[in-house]
VMD Tcl script that draws the C-alpha trace (Angstrom):
set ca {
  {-7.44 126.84 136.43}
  {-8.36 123.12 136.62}
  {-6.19 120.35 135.16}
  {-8.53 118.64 133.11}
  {-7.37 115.05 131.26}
  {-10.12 113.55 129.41}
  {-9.64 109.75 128.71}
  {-10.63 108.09 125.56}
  {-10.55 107.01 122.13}
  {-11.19 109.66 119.21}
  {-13.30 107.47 117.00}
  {-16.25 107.73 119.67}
  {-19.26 109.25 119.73}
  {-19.48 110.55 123.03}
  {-15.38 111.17 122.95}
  {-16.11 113.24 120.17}
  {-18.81 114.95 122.02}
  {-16.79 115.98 124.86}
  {-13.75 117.26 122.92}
  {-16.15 119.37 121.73}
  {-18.02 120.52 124.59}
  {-14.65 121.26 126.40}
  {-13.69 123.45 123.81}
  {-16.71 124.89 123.17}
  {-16.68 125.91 126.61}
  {-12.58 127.13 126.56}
  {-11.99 124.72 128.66}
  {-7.88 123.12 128.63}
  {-7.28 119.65 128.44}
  {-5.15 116.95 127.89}
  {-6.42 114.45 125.64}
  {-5.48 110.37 126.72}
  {-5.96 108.34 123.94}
  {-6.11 104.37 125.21}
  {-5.35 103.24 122.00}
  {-2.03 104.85 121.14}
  {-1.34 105.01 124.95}
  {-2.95 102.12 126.70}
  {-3.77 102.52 130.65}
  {-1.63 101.93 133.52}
  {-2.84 99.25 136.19}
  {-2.41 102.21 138.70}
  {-4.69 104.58 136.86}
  {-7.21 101.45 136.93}
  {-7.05 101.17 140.56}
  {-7.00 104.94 141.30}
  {-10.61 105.06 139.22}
  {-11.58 102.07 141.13}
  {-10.88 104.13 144.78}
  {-13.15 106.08 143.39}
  {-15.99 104.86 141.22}
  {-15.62 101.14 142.00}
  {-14.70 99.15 138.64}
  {-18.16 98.38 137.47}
  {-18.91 102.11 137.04}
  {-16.01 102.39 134.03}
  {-16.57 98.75 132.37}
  {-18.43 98.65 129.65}
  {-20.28 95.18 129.66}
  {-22.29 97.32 126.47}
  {-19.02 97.47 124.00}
  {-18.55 95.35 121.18}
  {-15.13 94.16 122.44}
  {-17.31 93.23 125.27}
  {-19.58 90.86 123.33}
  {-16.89 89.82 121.57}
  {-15.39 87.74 124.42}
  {-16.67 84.05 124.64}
  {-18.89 83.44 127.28}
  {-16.23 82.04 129.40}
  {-13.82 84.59 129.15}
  {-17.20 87.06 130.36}
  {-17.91 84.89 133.34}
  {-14.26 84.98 134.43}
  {-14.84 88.37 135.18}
  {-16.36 88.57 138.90}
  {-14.14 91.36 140.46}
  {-11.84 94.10 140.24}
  {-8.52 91.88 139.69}
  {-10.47 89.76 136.81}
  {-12.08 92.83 135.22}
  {-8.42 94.95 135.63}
  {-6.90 92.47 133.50}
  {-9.00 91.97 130.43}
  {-9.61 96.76 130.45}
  {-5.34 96.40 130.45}
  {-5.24 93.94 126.80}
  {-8.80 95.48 125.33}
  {-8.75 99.29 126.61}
  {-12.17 99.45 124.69}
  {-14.24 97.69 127.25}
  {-13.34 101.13 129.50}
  {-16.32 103.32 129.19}
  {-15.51 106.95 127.63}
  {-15.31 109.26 127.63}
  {-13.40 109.46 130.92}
  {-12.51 112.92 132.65}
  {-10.59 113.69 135.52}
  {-10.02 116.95 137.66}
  {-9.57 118.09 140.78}
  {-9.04 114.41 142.55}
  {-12.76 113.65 140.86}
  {-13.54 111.79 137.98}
  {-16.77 112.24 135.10}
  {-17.29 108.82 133.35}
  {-19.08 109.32 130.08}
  {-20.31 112.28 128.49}
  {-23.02 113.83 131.10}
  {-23.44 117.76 129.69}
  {-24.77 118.64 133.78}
  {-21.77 116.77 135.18}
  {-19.28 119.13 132.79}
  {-20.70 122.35 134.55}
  {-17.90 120.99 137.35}
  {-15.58 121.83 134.88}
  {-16.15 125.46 134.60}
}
mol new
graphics top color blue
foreach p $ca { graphics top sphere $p radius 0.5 }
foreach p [lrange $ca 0 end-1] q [lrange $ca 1 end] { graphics top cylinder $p $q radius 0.2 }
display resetview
């Protein structure tokens, strides 16, 4: 059986979405919430080894275009971006799920069949 963590908030859509999938599918998990538990620089850079950083930062979220412009231009690389995902944990897309040394940003149904 796969360990399966899925990283995220539960107040979100496509959090929500995958919670339910995963059950809907029997599928164990462990649910991360960023919120209540935050996100280690290490986890960060371990997603980044994999994904690169731009794949898991949401330049979309409100947190996002809630920064001044300044702050948004600041952010040019992974040691900028790591930064401002460790004080505002929603800019991190979600849902965020990781098994078998692989990761699944957001909630992509096809992607979940990995899962099974």
């Amino acid at each position: 059986m796969k360990k399966v963590t899925l990283y995220g908030i539960p107040n979100c859509d496509s959090t929500i979405k995958a919670i339910k999938w995963l059950r809907q599918n029997n599928i164990n998990f462990v649910f991360h919430d960023y919120k209540q538990s935050g996100i280690s620089k290490e986890k960060l850079q371990e997603w980044n080894s994999k994904a690169g950083w731009e794949s898991f930062f949401n330049k979309r979220s409100t947190t996002w275009r809630e920064l001044s412009t300044a702050a948004q231009n600041k952010v040019t690389d992974f040691s900028s971006a790591i930064k401002i995902m460790m004080e505002n944990s929603s800019i991190i897309k979600r849902p965020i799920i990781e098994f078998d040394n692989e990761i699944i940003i957001g909630f992509v149904e096809k992607e979940y069949q990995k899962l099974k």
